[in-house]
C-alpha positions in Angstrom: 18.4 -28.0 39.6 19.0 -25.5 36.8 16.2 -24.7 34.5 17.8 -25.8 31.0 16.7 -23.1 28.1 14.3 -24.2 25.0 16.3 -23.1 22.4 12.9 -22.1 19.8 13.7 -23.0 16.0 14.4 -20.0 13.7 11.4 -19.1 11.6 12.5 -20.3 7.8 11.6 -16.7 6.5 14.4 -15.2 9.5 16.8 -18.1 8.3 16.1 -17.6 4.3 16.6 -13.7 4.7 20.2 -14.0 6.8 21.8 -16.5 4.0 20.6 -14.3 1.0 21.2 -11.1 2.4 24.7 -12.3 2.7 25.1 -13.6 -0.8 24.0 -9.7 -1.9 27.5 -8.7 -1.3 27.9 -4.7 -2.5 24.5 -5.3 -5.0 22.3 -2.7 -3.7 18.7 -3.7 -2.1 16.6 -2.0 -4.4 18.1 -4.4 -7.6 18.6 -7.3 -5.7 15.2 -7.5 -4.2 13.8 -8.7 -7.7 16.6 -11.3 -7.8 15.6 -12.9 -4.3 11.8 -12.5 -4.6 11.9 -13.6 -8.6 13.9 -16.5 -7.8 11.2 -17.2 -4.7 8.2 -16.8 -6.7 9.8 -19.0 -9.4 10.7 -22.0 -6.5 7.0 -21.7 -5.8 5.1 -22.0 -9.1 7.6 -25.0 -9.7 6.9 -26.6 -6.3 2.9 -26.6 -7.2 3.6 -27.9 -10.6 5.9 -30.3 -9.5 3.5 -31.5 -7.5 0.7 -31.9 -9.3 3.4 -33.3 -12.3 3.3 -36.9 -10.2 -0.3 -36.4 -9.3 -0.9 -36.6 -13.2 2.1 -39.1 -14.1 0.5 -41.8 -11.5 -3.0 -41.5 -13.9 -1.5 -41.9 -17.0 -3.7 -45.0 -17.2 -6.5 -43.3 -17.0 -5.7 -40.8 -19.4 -3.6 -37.8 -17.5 -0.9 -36.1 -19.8 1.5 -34.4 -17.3 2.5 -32.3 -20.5 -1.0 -31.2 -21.3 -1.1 -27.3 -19.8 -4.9 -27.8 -19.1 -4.2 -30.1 -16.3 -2.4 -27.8 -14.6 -5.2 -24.6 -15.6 -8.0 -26.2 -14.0 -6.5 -26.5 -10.5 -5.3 -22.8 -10.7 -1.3 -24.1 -11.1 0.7 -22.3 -13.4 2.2 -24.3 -16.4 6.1 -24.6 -15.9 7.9 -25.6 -19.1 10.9 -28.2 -18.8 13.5 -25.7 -19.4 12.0 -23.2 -16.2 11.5 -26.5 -13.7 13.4 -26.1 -10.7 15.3 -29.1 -10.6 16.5 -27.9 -14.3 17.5 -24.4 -13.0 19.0 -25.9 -9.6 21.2 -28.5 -11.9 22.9 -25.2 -13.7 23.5 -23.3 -10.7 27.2 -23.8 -10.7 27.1 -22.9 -14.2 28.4 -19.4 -15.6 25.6 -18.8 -17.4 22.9 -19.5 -14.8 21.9 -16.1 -14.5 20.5 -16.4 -18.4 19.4 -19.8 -18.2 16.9 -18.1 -15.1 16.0 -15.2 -17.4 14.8 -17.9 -20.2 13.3 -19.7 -18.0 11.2 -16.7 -16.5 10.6 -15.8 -20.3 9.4 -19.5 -21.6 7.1 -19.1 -18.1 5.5 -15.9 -19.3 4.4 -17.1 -22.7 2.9 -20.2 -21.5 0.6 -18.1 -18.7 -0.6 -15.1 -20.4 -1.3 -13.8 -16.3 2.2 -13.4 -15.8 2.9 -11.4 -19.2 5.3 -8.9 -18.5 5.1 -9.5 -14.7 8.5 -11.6 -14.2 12.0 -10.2 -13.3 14.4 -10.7 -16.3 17.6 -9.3 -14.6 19.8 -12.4 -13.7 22.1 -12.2 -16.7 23.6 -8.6 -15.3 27.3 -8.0 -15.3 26.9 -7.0 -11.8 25.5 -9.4 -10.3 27.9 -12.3 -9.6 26.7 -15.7 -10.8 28.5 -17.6 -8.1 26.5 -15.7 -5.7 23.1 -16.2 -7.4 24.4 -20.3 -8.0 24.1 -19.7 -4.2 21.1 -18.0 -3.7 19.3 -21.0 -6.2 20.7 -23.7 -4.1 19.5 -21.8 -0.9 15.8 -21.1 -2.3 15.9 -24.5 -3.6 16.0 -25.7 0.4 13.1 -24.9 0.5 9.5 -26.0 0.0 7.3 -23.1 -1.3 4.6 -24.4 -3.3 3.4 -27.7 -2.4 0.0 -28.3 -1.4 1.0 -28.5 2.5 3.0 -25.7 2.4 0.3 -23.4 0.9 -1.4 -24.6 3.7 0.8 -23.0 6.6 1.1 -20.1 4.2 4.7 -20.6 4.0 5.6 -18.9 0.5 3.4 -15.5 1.9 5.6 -15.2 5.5 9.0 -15.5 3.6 7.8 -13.4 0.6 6.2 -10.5 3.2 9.0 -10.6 5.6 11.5 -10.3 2.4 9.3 -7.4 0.9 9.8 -5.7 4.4 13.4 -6.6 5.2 14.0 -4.7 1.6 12.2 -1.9 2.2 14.3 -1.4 5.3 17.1 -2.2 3.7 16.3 0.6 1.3 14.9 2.8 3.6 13.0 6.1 1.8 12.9 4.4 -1.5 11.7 1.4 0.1 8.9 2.8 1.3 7.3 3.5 -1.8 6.2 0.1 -2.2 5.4 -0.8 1.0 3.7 -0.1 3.4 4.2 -1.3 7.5 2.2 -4.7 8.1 0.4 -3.4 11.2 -0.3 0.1 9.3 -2.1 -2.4 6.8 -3.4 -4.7 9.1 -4.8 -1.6 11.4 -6.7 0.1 8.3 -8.1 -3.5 7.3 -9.6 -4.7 10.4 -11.3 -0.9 10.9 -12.8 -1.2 7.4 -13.9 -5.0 7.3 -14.0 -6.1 3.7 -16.0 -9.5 4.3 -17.1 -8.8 0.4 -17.2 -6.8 -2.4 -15.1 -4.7 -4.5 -11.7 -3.4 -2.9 -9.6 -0.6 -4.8 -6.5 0.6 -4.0 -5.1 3.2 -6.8 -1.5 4.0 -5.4 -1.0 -0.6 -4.6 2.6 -0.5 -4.4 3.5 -4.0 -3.7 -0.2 -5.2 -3.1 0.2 -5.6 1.1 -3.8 -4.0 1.1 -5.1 -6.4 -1.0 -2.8 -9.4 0.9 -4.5 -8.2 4.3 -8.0 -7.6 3.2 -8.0 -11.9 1.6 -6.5 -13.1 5.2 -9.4 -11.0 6.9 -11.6 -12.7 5.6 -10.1 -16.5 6.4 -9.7 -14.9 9.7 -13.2 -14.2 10.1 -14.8 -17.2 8.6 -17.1 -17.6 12.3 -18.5 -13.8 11.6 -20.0 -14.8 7.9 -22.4 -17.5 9.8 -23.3 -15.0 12.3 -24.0 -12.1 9.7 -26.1 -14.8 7.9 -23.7 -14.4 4.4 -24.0 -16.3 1.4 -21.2 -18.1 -0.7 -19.4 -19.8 2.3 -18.3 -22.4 0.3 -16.2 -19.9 -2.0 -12.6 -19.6 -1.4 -12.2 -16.3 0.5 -10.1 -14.7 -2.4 -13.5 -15.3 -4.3 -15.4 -13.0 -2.1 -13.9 -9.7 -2.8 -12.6 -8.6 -6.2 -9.6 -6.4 -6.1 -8.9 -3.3 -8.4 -5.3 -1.6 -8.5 -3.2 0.9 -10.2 0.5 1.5 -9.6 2.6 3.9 -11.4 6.0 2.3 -11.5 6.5 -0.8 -13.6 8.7 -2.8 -11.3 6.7 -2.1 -7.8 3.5 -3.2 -10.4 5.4 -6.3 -10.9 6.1 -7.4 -7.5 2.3 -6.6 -6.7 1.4 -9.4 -9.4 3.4 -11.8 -8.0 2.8 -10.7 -4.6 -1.0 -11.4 -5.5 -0.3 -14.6 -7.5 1.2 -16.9 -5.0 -2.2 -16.4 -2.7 -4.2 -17.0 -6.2 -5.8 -13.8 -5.6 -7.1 -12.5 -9.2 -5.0 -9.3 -10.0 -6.3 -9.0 -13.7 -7.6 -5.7 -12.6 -4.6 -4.7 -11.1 -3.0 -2.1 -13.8 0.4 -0.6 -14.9 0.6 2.6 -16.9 3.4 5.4 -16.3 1.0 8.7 -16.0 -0.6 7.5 -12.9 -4.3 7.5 -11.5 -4.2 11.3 -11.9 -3.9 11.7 -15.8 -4.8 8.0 -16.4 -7.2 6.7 -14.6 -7.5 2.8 -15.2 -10.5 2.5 -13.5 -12.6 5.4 -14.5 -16.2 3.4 -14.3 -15.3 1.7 -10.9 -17.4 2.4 -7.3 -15.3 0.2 -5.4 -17.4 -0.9 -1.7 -14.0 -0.2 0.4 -11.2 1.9 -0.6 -7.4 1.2 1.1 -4.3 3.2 0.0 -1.5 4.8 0.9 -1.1 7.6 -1.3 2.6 9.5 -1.4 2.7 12.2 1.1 2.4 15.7 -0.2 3.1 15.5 -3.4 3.8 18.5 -5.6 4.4 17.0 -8.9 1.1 15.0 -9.3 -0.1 17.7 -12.8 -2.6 19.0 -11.1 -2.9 22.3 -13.7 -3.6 19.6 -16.5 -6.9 18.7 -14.5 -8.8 21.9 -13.4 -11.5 21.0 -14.7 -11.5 17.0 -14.0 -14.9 15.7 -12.6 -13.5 14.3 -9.5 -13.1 17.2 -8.1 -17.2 17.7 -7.1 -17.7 16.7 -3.3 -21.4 15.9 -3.9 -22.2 18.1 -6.2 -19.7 20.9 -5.6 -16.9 21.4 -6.8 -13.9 22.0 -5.0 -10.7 22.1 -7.3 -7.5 20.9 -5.1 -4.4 22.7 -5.1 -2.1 22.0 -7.9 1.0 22.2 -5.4 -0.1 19.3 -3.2 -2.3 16.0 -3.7 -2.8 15.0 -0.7 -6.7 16.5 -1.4 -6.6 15.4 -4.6 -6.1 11.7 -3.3 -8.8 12.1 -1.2 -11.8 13.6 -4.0 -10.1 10.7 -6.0 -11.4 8.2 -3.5 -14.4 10.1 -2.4 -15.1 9.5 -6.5 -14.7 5.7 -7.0 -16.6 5.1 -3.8 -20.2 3.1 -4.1 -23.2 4.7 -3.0 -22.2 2.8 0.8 -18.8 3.1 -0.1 -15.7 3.5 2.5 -12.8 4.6 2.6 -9.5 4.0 4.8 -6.4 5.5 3.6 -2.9 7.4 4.8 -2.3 11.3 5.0 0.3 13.5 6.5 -1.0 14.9 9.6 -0.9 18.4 7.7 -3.9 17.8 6.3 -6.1 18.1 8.7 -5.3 21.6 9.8 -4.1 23.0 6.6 -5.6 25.7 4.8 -3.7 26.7 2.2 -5.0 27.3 -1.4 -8.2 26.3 -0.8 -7.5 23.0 1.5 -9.9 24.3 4.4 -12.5 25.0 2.1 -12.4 21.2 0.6 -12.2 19.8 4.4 -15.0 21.8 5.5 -17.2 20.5 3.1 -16.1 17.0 3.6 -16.9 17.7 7.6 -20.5 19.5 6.7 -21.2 16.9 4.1 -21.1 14.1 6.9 -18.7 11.9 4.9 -15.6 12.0 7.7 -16.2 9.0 9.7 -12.8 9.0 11.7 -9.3 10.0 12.2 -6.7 8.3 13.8 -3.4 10.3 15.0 -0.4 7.7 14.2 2.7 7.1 16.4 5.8 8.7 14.5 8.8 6.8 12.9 6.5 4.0 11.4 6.4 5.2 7.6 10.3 3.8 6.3 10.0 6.5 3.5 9.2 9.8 6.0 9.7 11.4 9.0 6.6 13.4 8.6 4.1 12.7 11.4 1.0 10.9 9.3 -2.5 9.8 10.5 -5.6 7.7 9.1 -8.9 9.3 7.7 -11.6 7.0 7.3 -14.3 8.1 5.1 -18.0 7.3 4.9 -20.3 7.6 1.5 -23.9 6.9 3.4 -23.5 7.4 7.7 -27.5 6.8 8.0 -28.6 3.6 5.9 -24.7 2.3 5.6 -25.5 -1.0 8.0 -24.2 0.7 10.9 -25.7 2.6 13.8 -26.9 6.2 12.3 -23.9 9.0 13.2 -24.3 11.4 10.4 -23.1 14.2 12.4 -20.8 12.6 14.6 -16.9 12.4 14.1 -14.9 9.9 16.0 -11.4 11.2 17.1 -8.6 8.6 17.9 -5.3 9.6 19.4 -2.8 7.2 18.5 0.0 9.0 19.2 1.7 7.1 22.2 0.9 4.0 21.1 3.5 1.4 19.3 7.4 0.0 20.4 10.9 1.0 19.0 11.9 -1.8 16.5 15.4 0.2 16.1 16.4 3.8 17.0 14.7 5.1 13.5 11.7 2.7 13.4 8.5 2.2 15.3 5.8 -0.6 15.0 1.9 -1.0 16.1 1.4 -3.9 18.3 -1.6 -7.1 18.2 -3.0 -4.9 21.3 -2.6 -1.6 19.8 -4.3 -2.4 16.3 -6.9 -4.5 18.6 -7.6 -1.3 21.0 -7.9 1.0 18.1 -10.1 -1.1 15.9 -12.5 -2.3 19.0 -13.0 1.8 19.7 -13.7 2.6 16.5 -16.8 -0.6 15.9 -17.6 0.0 19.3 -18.8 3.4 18.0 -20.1 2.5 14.9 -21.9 -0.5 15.5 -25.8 -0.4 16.3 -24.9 -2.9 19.7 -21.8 -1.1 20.3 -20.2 -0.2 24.0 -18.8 2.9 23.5 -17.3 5.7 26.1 -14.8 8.7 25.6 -11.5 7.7 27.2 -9.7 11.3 27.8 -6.7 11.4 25.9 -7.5 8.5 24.0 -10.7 8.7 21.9 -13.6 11.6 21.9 -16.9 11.7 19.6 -17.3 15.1 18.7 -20.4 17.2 16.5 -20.5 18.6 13.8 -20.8 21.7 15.5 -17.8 21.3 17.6 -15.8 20.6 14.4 -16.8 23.7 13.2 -16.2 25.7 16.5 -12.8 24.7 15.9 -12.4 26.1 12.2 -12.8 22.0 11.0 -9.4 21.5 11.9 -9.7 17.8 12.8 -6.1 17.2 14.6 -7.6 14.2 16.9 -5.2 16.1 20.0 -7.4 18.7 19.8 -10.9 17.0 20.7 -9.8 14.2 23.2 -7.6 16.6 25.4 -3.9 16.1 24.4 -1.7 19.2 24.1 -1.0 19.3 20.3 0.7 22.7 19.9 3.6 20.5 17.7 0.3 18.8 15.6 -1.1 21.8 15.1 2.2 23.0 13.1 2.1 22.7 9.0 5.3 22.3 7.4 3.9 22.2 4.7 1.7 24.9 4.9 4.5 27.0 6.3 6.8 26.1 3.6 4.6 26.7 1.2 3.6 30.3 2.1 7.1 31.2 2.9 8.0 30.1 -0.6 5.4 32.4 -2.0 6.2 35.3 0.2 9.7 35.2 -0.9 8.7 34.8 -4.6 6.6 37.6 -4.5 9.5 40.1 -3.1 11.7 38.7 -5.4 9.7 39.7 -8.4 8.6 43.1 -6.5 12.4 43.9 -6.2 13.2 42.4 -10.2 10.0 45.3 -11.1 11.6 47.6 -8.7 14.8 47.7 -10.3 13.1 47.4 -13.9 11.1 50.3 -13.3 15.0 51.9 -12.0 16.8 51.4 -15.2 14.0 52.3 -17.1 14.1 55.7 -15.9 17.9 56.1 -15.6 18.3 55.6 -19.2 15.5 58.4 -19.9 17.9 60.5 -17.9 19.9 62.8 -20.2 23.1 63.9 -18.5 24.7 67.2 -19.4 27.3 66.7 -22.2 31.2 68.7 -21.4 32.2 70.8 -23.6 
């Protein structure tokens, strides 16, 4: 008899996704994604009220006003006014002016919860966008349940909104990218760092995914809190690690605040302001326990001859001014900075940086090496950035290697090879599986931890000294210390680019002098006058 096939439901993030991405008709990604997640984040907050709405109506007897915005303050709901409830908004959708009744709704939201001040998408009244498609999108969003008490539960409103966040940022591809970052990229840096508590900072957040990660940790590891003895078990995990941020563009800012909100994770401290963490630094007091960021990839337009003389640029005690022509160094003495005195740090480079040595770069890694604060490197598969093909890796960095609460290893790096790792999602993307993030994050506490069992693998993983580091010129290209060929790693674009571009500048303004210095002494030339 013929085996008969399960058919296996379709997650509702998969089935929400297919519908609205087909109601997007020629809008592009990058506009409608704050139409789809603002209209998903506004389903939620209006499930939750709704909810606890009829919790209060059924004790009016005893006093409940379901109007009174203290009722819904104390139990961490947001205040919905009648004109922004769903069933309200879902009643208008046929209606041609839905797209403003949404943007008044998202207004009358904001100035009854001072949180979400200037955090809400006001861009449903657009010419472009067509209202019978967005009547459509509110009656698909409004299939489903977001915000009740059950559904926060299963975590439902923080699968659809994360698989949205990364369905646009594929959609968008290389602009995508610069608000997210891949979920097992995340995920991997996370489970290497362990928050269980503390401060976390992240000064590039983009859409907030570090800060997302580092609060399901912790639920994740509730068993390891009673082992390790900590205190506060009874607080909600958000409660156990306070989150700083800083993102430079207003609307990636935005979705991080509602990214953050719908897990009730406090993101007071997570701030907007155009210049940057460069020129303004919003948290110029902070030492943050863990550090987790993805920083933009070689940037050359980051100011860096406005700060020559900026304090973060001392690598205890000496200072080491980064190039102004790239920030990836800059990024890292920026973390190195807002690190506690046990601080670490786990963040995203291209792999350029760990051989280059132009303007200076060697001289800033070398001391970073000597100083004992490089804890680990991890080479990355290619193709799983969306917004570059440039080959990246992980440095994670360590303020105190001796009395930090892991085994001593102050001269001791731990080299990971990555490389192979991961599986084809398309021809242009790649992805980190549950055994890959498992395999690299088990290495790296194997190492660290006091009761650790650790071994080189060849081609995989290799401790190597100080001294060995330096043998090799403190290039710290993982290939080159567990016994891969790297010829290819070795390669700076960057680099080369770079000192081809000054090469070429410099006989260009040899040949402009050249031919100065020519006409200058053709017109002293007197030629003999006829006559």
């Amino acid at each position: 008899m013929a085996k008969q096939k399960v058919e296996t439901e379709e997650p509702l993030e998969k089935k929400l996704w297919k519908a609205a991405d087909k109601l997007r008709k020629n809008m592009d990604a990058a506009e409608y994604k704050h139409v789809a997640l603002g209209l998903i984040f506004l389903k939620y907050i209006s499930d939750a009220f709704e909810e606890q709405y009829q919790k209060l109506v059924a004790q009016k007897s005893e006093g409940a006003d379901p109007e009174d915005k203290n009722e819904y303050l104390a139990d961490k709901i947001f205040f919905v006014p009648v004109m922004a409830r769903w069933t309200y908004i879902q009643g208008r959708a046929t209606q041609p002016t839905i797209g403003k009744d949404i943007d008044d709704a998202m207004d009358a939201i904001e100035k009854d919860n001072p949180s979400l001040r200037g955090v809400l998408p006001k861009v449903f009244a657009q010419e472009k966008l067509d209202k019978a498609s967005l009547g459509g999108l509110v009656n698909l969003v409004g299939s489903a349940t977001l915000g009740t008490k059950e559904a926060q539960s299963k975590d439902l409103l923080g699968q659809v909104f994360e698989f949205f966040l990364g369905e646009f940022a594929l959609a968008e591809g290389k602009k995508g990218g610069q608000f997210y970052t891949p979920q097992s990229v995340v995920k991997l840096l996370v489970e290497m760092l362990e928050p269980y508590e503390g401060r976390v900072f992240d000064p590039c957040c983009g859409s907030g995914g570090m800060f997302v990660q580092s609060e399901k940790f912790i639920k994740s590891h509730q068993d390891n809190y009673k082992k390790k003895g900590k205190v506060g078990l009874a607080l909600n995990p958000a409660d156990r690690i306070s989150i700083y941020g800083q993102e430079s563009n207003q609307t990636t800012w935005r979705l991080a605040k509602m990214n953050l909100s719908i897990r009730g994770i406090d993101s007071s401290n997570v701030k907007w302001n155009n210049e940057g963490s460069f020129l303004n630094d919003a948290h110029k007091d902070l030492k943050a326990d863990y550090i987790i960021a993805n920083p933009p990839f070689n940037d050359s337009d980051w100011s860096g001859e406005l700060l020559r003389d900026d304090a973060r640029w001392k690598v205890l005690g000496e200072k080491l001014t980064p190039p102004t022509g790239n920030a990836n160094y800059a990024w890292i003495q920026h973390f190195l900075y807002h690190l506690a005195p046990t601080g670490q740090a786990g963040f995203v480079l291209s792999k350029g940086a760990l051989t280059t040595h132009t303007t200076g770069e060697g001289d800033i890694r070398k001391a970073l090496v000597e100083k004992g604060l490089v804890d680990c490197i991890v080479n990355l598969p290619t193709k799983l950035f969306l917004n570059t093909q440039i080959p990246a890796c992980l440095w994670f960095l360590s303020r105190n290697k001796i009395n930090g609460g892991f085994r001593k290893r102050e001269n001791e790096i731990l080299f990971i090879d990555a490389r192979n790792m991961g599986f084809l999602i398309n021809r242009k993307n790649r992805d980190l599986s549950e055994g890959d993030i498992n395999l690299i994050t088990s290495t790296y506490h194997n190492w660290r931890n006091p009761d650790g069992d650790y071994e080189d693998v060849a081609g995989f993983c290799k401790v190597a000294t100080i001294e060995e580091v330096a043998k090799l010129n403190y290039v710290l290209t993982p290939g080159r210390y567990v016994g891969l060929a790297d010829e290819d790693d070795y390669f700076d674009f960057v680099e080369r680019f770079t000192s081809l571009k000054t090469e070429l500048e410099k006989q260009i303004a040899e040949e402009a002098d050249l031919n100065k210095k020519i006409t200058e002494n053709l017109s002293k030339i007197k030629l003999p006058v006829n006559g």
